[in-house]
C-alpha positions, 0 to 999 in steps of 0.5 A, spaced: 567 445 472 569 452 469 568 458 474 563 461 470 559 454 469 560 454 477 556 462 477 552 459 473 550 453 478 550 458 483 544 462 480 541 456 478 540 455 486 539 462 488 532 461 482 531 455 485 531 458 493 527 464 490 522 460 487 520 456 494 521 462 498 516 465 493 512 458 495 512 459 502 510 466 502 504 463 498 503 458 503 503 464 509 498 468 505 503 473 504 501 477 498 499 470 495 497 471 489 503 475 486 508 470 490 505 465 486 507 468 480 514 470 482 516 463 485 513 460 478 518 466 474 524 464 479 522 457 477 523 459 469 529 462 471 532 456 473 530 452 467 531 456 462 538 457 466 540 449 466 537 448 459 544 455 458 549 449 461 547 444 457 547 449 451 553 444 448 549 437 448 542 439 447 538 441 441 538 447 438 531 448 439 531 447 447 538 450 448 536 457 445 530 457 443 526 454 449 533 457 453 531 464 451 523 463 451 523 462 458 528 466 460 523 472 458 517 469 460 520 469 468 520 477 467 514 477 464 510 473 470 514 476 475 511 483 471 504 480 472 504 478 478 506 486 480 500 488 476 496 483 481 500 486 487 499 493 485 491 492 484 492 494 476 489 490 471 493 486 468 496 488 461 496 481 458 496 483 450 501 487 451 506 482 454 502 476 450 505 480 444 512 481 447 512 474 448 510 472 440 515 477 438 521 473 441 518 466 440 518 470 433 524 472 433 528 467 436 525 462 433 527 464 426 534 465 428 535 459 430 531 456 423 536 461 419 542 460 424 543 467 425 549 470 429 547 470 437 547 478 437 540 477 434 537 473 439 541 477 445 538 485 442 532 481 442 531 478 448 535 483 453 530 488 450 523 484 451 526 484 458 528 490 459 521 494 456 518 488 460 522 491 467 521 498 465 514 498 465 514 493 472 518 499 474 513 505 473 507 501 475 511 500 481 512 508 483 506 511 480 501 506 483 504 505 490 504 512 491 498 513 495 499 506 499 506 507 501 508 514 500 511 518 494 519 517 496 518 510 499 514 507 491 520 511 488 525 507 491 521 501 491 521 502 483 529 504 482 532 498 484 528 495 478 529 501 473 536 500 474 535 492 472 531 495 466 538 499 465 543 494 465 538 489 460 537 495 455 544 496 455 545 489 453 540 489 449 543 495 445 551 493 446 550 486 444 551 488 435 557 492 437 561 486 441 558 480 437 564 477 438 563 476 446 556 474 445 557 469 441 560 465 446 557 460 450 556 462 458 558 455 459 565 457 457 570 460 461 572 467 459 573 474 462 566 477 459 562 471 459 564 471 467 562 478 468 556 478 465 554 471 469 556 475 475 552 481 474 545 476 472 548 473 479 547 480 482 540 481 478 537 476 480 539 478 489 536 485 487 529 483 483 527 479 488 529 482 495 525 489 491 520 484 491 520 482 498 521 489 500 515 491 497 511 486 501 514 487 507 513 494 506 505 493 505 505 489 511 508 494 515 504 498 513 498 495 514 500 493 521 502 501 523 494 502 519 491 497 524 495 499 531 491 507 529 485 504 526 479 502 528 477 495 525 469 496 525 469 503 523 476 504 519 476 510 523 481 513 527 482 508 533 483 512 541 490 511 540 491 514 533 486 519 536 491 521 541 497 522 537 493 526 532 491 531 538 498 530 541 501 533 534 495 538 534 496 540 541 503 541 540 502 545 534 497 550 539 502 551 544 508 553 540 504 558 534 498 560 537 495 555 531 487 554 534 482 548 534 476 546 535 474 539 538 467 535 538 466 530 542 459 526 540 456 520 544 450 515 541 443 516 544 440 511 548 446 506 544 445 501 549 437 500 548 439 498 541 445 492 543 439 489 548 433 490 542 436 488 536 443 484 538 451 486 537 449 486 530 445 492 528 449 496 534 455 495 529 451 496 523 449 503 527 456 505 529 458 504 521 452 508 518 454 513 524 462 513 522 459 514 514 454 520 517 460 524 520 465 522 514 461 525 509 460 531 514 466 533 515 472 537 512 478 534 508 482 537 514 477 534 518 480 527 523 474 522 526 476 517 530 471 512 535 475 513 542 470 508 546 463 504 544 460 509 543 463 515 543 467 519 537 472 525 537 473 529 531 478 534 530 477 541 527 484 543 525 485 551 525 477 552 526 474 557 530 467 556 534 463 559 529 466 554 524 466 548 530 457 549 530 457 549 523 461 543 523 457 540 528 450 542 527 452 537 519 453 532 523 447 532 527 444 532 521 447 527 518 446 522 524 438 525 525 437 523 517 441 516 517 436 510 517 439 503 518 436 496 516 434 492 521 430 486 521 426 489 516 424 495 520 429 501 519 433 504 525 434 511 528 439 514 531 441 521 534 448 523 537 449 529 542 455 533 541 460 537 546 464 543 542 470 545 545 476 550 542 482 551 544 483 559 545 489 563 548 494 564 551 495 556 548 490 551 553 492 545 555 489 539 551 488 536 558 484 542 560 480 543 552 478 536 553 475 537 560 471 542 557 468 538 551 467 533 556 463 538 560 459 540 554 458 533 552 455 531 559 451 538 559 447 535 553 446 528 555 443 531 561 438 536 558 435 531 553 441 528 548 440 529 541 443 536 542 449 541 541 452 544 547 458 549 547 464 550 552 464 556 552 457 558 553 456 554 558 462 558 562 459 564 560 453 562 563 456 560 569 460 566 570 453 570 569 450 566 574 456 567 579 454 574 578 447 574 579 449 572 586 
């Protein structure tokens, strides 16, 4: 066996591996859908690869033209599949009609016997339009989920494999010579351009697993801040937002306002109407205070009941504002249970943190204060901290 029929089989392995890599990442529910594609694209590979080494003893029709077929019909499912990955609807006419095309093209060069160049400009472009488009469809809708910087480099790897393809593509008519020769035949050319494929076919599929990866990691980091009934932020992410807040206060005299709010009479609703309508309860709640709140504004349940909300750069004036929408909200939310519709209210403690720069700690005591306060004298109510300490003060004084 010839070095470059040696490279070839070595990539024939490496499709193979691929292709059941991709099988069991589909068995593990692992982007299960796109791996399906990307394990049938790694197995197209690898048969229009074994049809190239048995080129010189087979059939024109399937060492080039079904060769050929395949090898672009690998690219233009592993697209699919991104499409699948990314949520985008799939371009099926698009990349039907690049497919009629090199069917088109590469049929008739081996009915006419025209120079491989043809057939190489053809297929080598088909790819390279088919990679490119994966590549932009990657850094623009991975964007949002994984972060500009993080999509854009998820994208360059596949950009710079749509490069190489159009580059072949382009280069092919001008070197004729060497791309008529058979990949099976051992030359210097032939052996470089099956060591690149060989290198090609590593960087497209660890791209793709890295975007899997990437996504579940994602996903793990959501759901360790997140919390799973609400998708609001959870104690923890809640905690390391204040932290930063906190930080920030202390450091450039940045104000912020803090809300906390706690269900009235939430545990009546779990031992009338069961678990499932106190859940049904917390999500209306969470969907009542989402839609009265800022875009700057951050939400999280930090107990059963009980919700934390962060007003960054936020005066007391603002904070009522704020409060008094989410009081409203709640008041106005009804929730469908066992045909009747249930009503809820909340009570809010508002506490902000002044200066000189406050502790987090001692902002949290005094909503927590305010909170308490307005449970006490009759819930469904907003009670602010620093009232309550100016009413202190006068009361001390009065005595």
């Amino acid at each position: 066996m010839t070095p470059t029929a040696f490279l070839l089989a070595v990539i024939l392995i490496q499709q193979g591996f691929f292709g059941l890599v991709w099988a069991l990442g589909a068995g593990l529910n692992l982007a299960r859908r796109a791996s399906i594609h990307w394990g049938v694209a790694a197995l197209a590979v690898a048969a229009g690869l074994v049809l190239v080494l048995l080129r010189e003893r087979v059939n024109p029709w399937l060492g080039f033209f079904l060769a050929n077929v395949l090898m672009t019909l690998a690219f233009v499912i592993l697209r699919r599949g991104l499409e699948v990955f990314v949520r985008q609807p799939a371009r099926d006419l698009e990349q039907s009609m690049v497919m009629l095309g090199v069917c088109g093209v590469v049929a008739s060069a081996v009915r006419l016997d025209a120079p491989a160049y043809v057939t190489a400009t053809t297929v080598s472009l088909a790819i390279a339009w088919t990679v490119g488009r994966a590549a932009w469809e990657v850094g623009h809708r991975l964007a949002d989920e994984f972060g500009v910087a993080t999509a854009r480099a998820c994208a360059a790897p596949l950009a710079l494999v749509a490069g190489l393809f159009g580059l072949r593509g382009l280069l092919a008519p001008v070197f004729r010579e060497q791309v008529g020769q058979s990949l099976a035949v051992d030359t210097g050319f032939t052996a470089t351009l099956v060591f690149v494929f060989l290198g090609l076919g590593l960087v497209v599929n660890a791209t793709l697993a890295a975007i899997v990866v990437v996504r579940l990691v994602r996903r793990l980091e959501h759901s360790s801040y997140h919390d799973a009934l609400t998708g609001l932020l959870n104690r923890r992410g809640m905690d390391r937002i204040l932290d930063r807040e906190s930080a920030r206060h202390e450091r450039f005299g940045q104000g912020y306002a803090l809300l906390m709010l706690d269900l009235d009479h939430f545990k009546a609703v779990n031992d009338r109407h069961g678990h499932a309508a106190g859940d049904a309860v917390l999500v209306g709640v969470a969907n009542a205070l989402v839609q009265a709140s800022r875009e700057v504004d951050r939400i999280g349940r930090v107990g059963g009941e009980e919700f934390c909300v962060l007003l960054p750069s936020t005066d007391l004036d603002g904070a009522e504002q704020v409060a008094r929408r989410m009081l409203d909200s709640v008041r106005a939310m009804r929730v469908a249970v066992d045909g009747a519709e249930l009503r809820v209210t909340v009570s809010i403690g508002v506490g902000v943190a002044g200066g000189p720069p406050d502790s987090l700690a001692a902002v949290r005591q005094r909503v927590d204060r305010a909170l308490y306060t307005a449970k006490l004298l009759g819930r469904d109510r907003i009670e602010v901290a620093a009232r309550l300490e100016l009413a202190a003060v006068a009361r001390l004084a009065g005595c």
